[in-house]
C-alpha positions as CSV (number, residue, x, y, z in Angstrom):
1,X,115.9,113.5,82.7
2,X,114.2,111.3,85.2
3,X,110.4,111.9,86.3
4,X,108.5,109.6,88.7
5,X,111.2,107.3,88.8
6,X,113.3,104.9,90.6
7,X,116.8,105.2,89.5
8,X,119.6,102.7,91.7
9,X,123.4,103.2,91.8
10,X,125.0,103.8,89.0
11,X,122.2,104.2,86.2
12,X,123.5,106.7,83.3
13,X,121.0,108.8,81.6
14,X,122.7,110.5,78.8
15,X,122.0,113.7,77.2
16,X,118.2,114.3,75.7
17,X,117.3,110.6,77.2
18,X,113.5,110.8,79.4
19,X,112.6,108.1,81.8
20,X,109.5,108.4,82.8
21,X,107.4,106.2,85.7
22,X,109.9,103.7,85.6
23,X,112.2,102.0,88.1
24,X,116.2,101.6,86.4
25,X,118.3,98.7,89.1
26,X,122.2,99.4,89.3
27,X,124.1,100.1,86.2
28,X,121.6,100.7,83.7
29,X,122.4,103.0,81.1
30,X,119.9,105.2,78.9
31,X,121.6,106.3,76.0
32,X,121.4,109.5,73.9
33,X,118.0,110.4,72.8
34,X,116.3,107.1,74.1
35,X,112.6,107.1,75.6
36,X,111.5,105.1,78.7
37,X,107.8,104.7,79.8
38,X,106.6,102.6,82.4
39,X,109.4,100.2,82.4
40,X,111.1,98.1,85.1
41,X,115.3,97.6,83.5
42,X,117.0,95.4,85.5
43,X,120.7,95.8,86.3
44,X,123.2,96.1,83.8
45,X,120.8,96.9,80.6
46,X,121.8,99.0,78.6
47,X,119.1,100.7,75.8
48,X,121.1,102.0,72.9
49,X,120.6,105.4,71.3
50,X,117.2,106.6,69.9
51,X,115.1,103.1,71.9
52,X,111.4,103.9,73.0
53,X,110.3,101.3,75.4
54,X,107.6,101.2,76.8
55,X,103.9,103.7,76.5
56,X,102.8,106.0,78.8
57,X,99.5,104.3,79.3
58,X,100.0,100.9,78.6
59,X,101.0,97.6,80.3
60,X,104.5,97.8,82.1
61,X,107.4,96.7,79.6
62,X,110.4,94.6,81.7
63,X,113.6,94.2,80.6
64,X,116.1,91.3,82.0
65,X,119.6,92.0,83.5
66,X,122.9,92.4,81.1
67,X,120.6,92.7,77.9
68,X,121.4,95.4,75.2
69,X,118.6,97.1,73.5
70,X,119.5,97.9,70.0
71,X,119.8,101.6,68.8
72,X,116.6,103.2,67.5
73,X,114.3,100.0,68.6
74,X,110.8,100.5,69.6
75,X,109.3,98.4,72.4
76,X,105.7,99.2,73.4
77,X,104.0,98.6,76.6
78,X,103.5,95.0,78.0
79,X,106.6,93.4,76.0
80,X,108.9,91.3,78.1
81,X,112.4,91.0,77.3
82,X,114.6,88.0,78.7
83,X,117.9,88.2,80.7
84,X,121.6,88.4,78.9
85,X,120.2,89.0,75.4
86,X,122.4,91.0,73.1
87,X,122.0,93.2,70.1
88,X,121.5,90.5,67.6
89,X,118.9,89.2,69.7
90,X,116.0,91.4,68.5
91,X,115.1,90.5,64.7
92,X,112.3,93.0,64.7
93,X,112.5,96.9,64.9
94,X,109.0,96.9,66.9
95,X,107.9,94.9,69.7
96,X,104.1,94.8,70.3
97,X,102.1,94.2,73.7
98,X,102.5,90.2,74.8
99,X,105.8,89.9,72.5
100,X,108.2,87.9,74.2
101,X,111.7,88.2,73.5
102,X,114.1,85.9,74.2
């Protein structure tokens, strides 16, 4: 389900996946059960199973082309996330506002 959002060519959002206030560029792919908040995904990201990312009230979250979000990862408002990062990338299962992760 999309609400108050931008969503390019060829974005997937998968069964019980929300995207909320956020803007998805071509290819990006929400998957099962994920959470998105006031996040800008650039192409090519794909958030893995269970993710939240972002807050409903908080800072925009961005997250760089061709990276893969982890299953079940949390990413809170105002964390940015560098391009062409993959799953073994993220040694933490929360990200906190003015994280950086690259």
């Amino acid at each position: 389900t999309a609400i108050r959002s931008i969503l390019f060519p060829g974005v997937r959002i998968e069964k019980n996946a929300t995207v909320t206030d956020s803007i998805l560029f071509f290819d990006a792919i929400v998957r099962e059960g994920s959470v998105v908040y006031r996040t800008i995904a650039d192409a090519d990201t794909n958030l893995g199973s269970g993710a939240e990312v972002g807050d409903p009230r908080g800072e925009l979250s961005i997250i760089g082309r061709a990276t893969r979000i982890p299953p079940g990862i949390k990413i809170e408002g105002g964390v940015s996330v560098f391009p062409n990062l993959n799953e073994e990338s993220f040694r933490e299962s929360v990200y906190k506002k003015g994280d950086i992760v690259e």
